[in-house]
VOGU-3710 file (C-alpha; in Angstrom, 3 decimals, decimal comma):
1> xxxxxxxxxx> -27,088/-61,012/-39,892  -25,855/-58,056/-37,545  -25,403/-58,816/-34,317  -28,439/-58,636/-32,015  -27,980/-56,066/-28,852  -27,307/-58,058/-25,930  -29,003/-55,134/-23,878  -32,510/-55,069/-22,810  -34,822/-52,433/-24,505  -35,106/-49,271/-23,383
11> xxxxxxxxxx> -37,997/-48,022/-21,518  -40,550/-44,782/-21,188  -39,787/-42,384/-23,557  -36,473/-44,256/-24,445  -38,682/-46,875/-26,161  -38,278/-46,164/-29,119  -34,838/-45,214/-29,777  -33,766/-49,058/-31,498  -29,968/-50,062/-30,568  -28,613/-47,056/-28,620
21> xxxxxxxxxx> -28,300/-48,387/-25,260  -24,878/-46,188/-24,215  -26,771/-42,729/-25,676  -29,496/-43,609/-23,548  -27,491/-44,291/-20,579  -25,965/-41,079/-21,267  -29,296/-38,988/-21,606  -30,880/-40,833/-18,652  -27,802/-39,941/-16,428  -28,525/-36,119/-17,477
31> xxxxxxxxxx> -32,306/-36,416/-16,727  -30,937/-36,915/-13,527  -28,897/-34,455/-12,777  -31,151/-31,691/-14,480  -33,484/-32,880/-11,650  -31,638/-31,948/-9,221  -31,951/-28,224/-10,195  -29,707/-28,119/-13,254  -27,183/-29,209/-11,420  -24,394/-30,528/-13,981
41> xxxxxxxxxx> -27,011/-29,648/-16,257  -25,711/-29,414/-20,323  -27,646/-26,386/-21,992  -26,493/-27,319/-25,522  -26,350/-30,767/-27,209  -25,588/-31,731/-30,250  -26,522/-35,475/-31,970  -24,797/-37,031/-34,932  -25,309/-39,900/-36,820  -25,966/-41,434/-39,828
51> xxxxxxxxxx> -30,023/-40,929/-41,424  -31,753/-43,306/-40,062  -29,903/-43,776/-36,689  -32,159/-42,139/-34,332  -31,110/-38,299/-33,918  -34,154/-36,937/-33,934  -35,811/-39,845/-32,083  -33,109/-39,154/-29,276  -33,799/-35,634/-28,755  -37,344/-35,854/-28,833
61> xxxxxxxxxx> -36,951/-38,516/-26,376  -34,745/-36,721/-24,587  -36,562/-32,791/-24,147  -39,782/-35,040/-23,152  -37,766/-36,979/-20,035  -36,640/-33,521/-18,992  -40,058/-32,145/-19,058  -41,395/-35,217/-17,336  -41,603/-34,890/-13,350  -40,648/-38,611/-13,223
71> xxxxxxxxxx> -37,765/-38,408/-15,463  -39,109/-39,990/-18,708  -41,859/-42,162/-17,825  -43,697/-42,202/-21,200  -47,165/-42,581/-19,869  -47,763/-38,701/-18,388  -48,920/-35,757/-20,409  -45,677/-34,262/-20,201  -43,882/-37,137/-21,787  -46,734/-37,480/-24,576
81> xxxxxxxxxx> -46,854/-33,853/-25,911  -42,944/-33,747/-25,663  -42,892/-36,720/-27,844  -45,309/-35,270/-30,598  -43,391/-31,960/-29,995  -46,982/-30,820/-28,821  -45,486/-29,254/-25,586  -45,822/-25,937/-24,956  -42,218/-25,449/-23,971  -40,554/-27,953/-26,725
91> xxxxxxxxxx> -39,815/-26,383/-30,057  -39,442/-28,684/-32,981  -38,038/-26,922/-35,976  -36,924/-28,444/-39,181  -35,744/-26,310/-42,246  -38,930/-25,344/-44,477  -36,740/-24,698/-46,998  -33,091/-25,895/-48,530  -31,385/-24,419/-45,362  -32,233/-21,941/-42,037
101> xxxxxxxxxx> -31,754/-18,473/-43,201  -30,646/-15,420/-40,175  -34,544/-13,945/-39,928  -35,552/-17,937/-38,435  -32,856/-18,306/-36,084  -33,262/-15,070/-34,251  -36,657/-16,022/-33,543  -35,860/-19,274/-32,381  -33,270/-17,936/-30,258  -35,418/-15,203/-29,212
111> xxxxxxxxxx> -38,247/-17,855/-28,072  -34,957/-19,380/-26,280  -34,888/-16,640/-24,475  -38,270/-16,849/-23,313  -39,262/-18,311/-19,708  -41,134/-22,255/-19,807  -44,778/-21,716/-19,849  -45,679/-24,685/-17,683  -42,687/-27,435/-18,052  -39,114/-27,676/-16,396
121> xxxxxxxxxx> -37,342/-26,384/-19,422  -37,531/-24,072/-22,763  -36,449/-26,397/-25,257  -35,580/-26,323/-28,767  -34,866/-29,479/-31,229  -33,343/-28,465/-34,434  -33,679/-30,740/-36,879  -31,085/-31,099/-39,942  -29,178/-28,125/-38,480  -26,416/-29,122/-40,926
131> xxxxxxxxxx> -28,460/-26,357/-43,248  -27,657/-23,699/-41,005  -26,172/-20,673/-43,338  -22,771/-19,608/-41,598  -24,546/-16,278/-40,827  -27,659/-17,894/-38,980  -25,375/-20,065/-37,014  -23,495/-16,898/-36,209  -26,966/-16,070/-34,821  -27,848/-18,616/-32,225
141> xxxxxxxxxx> -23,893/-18,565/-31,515  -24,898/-15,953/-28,632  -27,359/-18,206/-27,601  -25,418/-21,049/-26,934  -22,583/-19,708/-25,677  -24,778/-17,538/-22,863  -27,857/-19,511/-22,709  -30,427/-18,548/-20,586  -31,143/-20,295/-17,471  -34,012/-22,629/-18,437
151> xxxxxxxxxx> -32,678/-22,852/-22,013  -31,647/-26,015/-23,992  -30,522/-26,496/-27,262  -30,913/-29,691/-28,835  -29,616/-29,885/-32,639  -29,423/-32,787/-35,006  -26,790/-33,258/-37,629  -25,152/-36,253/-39,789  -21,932/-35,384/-38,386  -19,999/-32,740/-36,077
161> xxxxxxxxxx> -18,174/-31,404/-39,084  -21,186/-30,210/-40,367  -21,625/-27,276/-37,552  -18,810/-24,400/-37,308  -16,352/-24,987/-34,719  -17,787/-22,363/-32,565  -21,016/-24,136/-32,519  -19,990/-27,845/-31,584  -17,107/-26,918/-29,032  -19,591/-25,681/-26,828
171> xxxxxxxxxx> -22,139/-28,547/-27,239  -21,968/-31,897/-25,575  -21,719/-34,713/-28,903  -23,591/-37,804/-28,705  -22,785/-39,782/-31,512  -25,430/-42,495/-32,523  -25,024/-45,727/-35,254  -27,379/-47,723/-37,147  -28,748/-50,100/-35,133  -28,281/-53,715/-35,658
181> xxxxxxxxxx> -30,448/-55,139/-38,371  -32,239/-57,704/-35,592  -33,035/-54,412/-33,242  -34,937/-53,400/-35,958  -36,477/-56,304/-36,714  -37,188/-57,425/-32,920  -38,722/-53,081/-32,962  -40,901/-53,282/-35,833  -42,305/-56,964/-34,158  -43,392/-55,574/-31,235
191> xxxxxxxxxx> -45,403/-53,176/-33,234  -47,261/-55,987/-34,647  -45,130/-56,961/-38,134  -44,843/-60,208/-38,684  -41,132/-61,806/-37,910  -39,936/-62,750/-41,497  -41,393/-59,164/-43,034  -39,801/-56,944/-40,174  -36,568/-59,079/-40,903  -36,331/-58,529/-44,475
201> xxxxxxxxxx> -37,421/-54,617/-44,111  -34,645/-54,099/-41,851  -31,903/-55,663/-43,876  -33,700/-53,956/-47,239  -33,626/-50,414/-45,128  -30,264/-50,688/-44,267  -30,656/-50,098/-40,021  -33,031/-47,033/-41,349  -36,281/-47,824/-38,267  -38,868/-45,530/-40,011
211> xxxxxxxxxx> -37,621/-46,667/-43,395  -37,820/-50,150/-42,092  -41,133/-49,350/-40,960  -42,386/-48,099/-44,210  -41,511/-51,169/-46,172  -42,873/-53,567/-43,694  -46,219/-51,753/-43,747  -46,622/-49,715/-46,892  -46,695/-51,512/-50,425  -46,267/-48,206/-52,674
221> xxxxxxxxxx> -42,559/-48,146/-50,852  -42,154/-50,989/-51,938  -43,090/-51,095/-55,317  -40,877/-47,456/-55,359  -37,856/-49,592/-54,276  -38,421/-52,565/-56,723  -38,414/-49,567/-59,434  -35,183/-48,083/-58,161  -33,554/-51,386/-58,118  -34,455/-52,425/-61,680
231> xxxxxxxxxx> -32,486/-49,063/-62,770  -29,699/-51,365/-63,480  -31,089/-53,459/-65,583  -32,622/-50,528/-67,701  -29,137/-48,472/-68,813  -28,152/-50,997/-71,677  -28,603/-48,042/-74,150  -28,459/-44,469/-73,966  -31,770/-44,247/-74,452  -32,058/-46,562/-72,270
241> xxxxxxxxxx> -30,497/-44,191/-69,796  -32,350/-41,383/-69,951  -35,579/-43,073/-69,657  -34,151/-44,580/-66,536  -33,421/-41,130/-65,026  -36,501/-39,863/-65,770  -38,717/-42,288/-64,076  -36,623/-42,317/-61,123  -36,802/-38,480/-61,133  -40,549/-38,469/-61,034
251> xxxxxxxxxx> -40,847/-41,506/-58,746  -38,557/-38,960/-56,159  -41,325/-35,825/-57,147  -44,513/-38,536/-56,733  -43,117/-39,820/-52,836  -42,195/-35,883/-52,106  -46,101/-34,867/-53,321  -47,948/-37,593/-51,392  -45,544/-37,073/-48,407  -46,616/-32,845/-48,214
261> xxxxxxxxxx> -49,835/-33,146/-49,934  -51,728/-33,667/-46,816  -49,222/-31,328/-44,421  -49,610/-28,747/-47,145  -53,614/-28,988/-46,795  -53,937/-28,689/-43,401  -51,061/-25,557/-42,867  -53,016/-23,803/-45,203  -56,541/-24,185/-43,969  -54,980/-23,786/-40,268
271> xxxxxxxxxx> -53,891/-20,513/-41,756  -57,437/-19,508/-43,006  -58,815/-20,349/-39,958  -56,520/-18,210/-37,712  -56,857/-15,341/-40,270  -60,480/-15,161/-40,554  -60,070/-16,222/-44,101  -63,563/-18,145/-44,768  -63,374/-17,079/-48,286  -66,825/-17,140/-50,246
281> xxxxxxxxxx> -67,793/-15,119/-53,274  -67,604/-11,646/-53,199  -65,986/-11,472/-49,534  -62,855/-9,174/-49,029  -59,910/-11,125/-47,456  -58,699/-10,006/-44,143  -56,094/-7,498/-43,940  -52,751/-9,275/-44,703  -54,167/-12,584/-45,812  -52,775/-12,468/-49,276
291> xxxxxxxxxx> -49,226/-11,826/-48,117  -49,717/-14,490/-45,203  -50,826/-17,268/-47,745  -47,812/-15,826/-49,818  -45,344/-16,523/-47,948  -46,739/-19,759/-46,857  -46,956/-21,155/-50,416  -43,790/-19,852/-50,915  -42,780/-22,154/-47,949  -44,470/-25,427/-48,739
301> xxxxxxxxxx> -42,704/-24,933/-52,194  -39,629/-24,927/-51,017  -40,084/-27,674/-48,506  -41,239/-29,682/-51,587  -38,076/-29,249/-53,275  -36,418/-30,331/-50,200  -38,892/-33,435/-49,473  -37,748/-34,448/-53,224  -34,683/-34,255/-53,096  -34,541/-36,125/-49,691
311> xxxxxxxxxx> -36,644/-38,883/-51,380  -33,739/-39,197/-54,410  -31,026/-39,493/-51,923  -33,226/-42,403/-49,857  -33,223/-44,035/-53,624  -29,603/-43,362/-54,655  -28,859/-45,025/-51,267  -30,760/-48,188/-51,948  -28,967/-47,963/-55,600  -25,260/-47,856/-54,022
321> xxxxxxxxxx> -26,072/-50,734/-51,439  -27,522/-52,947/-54,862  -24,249/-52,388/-56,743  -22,384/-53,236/-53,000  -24,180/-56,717/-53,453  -22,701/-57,246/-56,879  -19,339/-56,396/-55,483  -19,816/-58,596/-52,492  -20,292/-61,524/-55,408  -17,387/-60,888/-57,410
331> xxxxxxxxxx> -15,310/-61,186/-54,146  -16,879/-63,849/-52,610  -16,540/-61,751/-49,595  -18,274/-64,022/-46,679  -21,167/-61,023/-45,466  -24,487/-60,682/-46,330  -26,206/-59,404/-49,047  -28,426/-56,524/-48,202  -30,784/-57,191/-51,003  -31,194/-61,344/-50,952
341> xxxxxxxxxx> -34,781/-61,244/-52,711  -32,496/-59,918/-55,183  -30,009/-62,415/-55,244  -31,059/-64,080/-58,990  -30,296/-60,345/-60,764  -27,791/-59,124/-58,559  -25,881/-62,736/-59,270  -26,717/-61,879/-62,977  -24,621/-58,826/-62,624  -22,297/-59,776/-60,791
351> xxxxxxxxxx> -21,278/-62,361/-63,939  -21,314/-59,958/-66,583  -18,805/-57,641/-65,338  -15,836/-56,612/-63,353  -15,824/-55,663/-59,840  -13,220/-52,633/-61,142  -16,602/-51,511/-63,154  -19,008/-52,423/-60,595  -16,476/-49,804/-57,754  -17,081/-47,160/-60,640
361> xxxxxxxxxx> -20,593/-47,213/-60,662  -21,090/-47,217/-56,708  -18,664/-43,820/-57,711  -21,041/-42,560/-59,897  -24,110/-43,236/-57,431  -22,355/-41,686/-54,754  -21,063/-38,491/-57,382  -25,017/-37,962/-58,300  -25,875/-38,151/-54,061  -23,013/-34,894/-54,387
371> xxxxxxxxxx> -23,935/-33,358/-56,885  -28,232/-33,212/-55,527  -26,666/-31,983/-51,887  -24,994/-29,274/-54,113  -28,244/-28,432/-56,004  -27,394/-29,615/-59,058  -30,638/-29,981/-61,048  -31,826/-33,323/-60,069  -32,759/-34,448/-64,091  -29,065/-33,898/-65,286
381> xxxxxxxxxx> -27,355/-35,395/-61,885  -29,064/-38,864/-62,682  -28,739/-38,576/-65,978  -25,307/-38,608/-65,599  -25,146/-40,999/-63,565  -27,008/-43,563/-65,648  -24,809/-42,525/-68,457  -22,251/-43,697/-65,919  -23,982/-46,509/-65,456  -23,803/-48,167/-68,668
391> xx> -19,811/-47,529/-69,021  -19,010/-48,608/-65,665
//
């Protein structure tokens, strides 16, 4: 097992970021000075990690302490619309598309800009702002570099190599990890999951806390990981393969539809609502209403794509860490396995080939997680892989 944090748990609106007791320290510290009038005050942060780690946990934890007139309490109004990103003066944004074109970013930095309605601060959380174009990070450049007095930046990436230079030397880094598997665990049992299911969803979800969450609590995720992990068993033939690919394909398109389906629903009849669009036979549409639910179902398209190809790379991940298993067999190396309900197939494996061909199919797992991030056409990237598969 991972080694469980010898820390106590964080508290207030720290709750709930799992194993990150020196980031918290860190944010707590700046709650503090901000207090003090801004003081010391950093207008521009920038947190890293690994999915799963926390990032945007951390931030949203972090804009609602410095909204909160007792530093991050977790019980106030301030701290509970911060959380939700409900505040008037926190801005959540993630990309509704494949990446953040110019036209977005100058009007987040123009609502930047803009003084705090009612809280301490004007804050905006950028999620995934790894899909910044260069020329919309050229945008908020200005803004960070000269930000305005009550402004903060708060932006979330995998790593600081995915933001120009520019951007991250003039952002403070925090740098989060995946928490230990029995944070997780000890997390998702406070929330009411029984011991021995929060244990195995944290080892199964890799550190991942709402991944963890999801198979501890939902049984379609884990029926979609069962599916992902029988992939290996299913590439015998070349036939074989491309059946394989397919399914896995569509079960990546089925998570993506039920995880928008609802979101989608309720932008679009918020839309109506604000446009006067009540529809009905015979009834012209407001002025502009056709262009407005355009470009909205332009939008949720594109955020689709994006959802799907997220939920691909959550099952090529779970894909690499069963062929890691295998390897961990054929070396007898002394850790765990991270898929022990497993054990009986993975030993199967593990007996029936090399660990030479089991390190080139963890290559061609992590080539198809490549080629998706470069926008290959999902279909032919895991095709290729499971062709890739059955010669490793």
């Amino acid at each position: 097992m991972s080694p469980a944090s010898a820390t106590a748990r964080p508290a207030g609106v720290f709750a709930g970021l799992v194993g990150q007791r020196l980031v918290v320290d860190v944010l707590q510290d700046a709650v503090q000075k901000a207090a003090t009038g801004g003081t010391g005050m950093t207008h521009a942060w920038l947190f890293t990690g690994p999915p799963g780690s926390g990032r945007s946990v951390a931030a949203r934890a972090f804009a609602a302490a410095l909204q909160c007139p007792d530093g991050g309490c977790g019980h106030c109004h301030e701290c509970h619309t911060g959380l939700t990103g409900a505040h008037a003066d926190v801005e959540v944004v993630s990309p509704t598309g494949l990446s953040y074109g110019v036209k977005e970013t100058r009007d987040l930095v123009n609502r930047a800009a803009m003084a705090p309605a009612r809280g301490r601060w004007q804050i905006t959380i950028v999620e995934d702002a790894d899909r910044f174009t260069e020329q919309a990070l050229n945008a908020l450049l200005k803004s960070i570099e000269e930000p305005p007095p009550r402004a903060v930046w708060l932006l979330c990436a995998p790593s600081v190599e995915d933001l120009l230079p520019t951007i991250r030397s003039r952002c403070r880094m925090l740098t989060l990890r995946i928490p230990p598997y029995d944070d997780v665990a000890t997390h998702l049992e406070a929330e009411g999951v029984d011991r021995s299911v929060a244990a195995f969803a944290a080892r199964a979800a890799q550190g991942h806390v709402g991944r963890a969450r999801r198979l501890a609590q939902d049984e379609q995720a884990q029926r979609r990981r069962r599916d992902v992990l029988e992939l290996p068993l299913q590439v015998a033939t070349v036939g074989g393969c491309f059946t394989a690919a397919a399914n896995l394909v569509d079960a990546a398109k089925e998570e993506a539809a039920a995880t928008v389906e609802t979101m989608n629903a309720a932008e679009t009849s918020a839309l109506k609502d604000a446009l006067g669009d009540v529809g009905g036979r015979g009834r012209a549409r407001p002025r502009g209403a056709s262009a407005a639910l355009s470009d909205l179902e332009r939008r949720q398209r594109s955020r689709a794509t994006r959802t799907q190809r997220d939920a691909l790379d959550r099952a090529l991940v779970d894909l690499a860490a069963f062929y890691r298993d295998v390897l961990v067999l054929q070396l007898g190396a002394p850790v765990d396995l991270v898929n022990a309900d497993l054990q009986t197939a993975l030993q199967r494996l593990a007996e029936s080939s090399s660990a030479e061909s089991t390190l080139r199919r963890i290559e061609a797992v992590l080539a198809c997680r490549e080629a998706v991030d470069a926008n290959v056409a999902p279909l032919l990237a895991v095709e290729a892989m499971a062709l890739g598969l059955r010669q490793g």
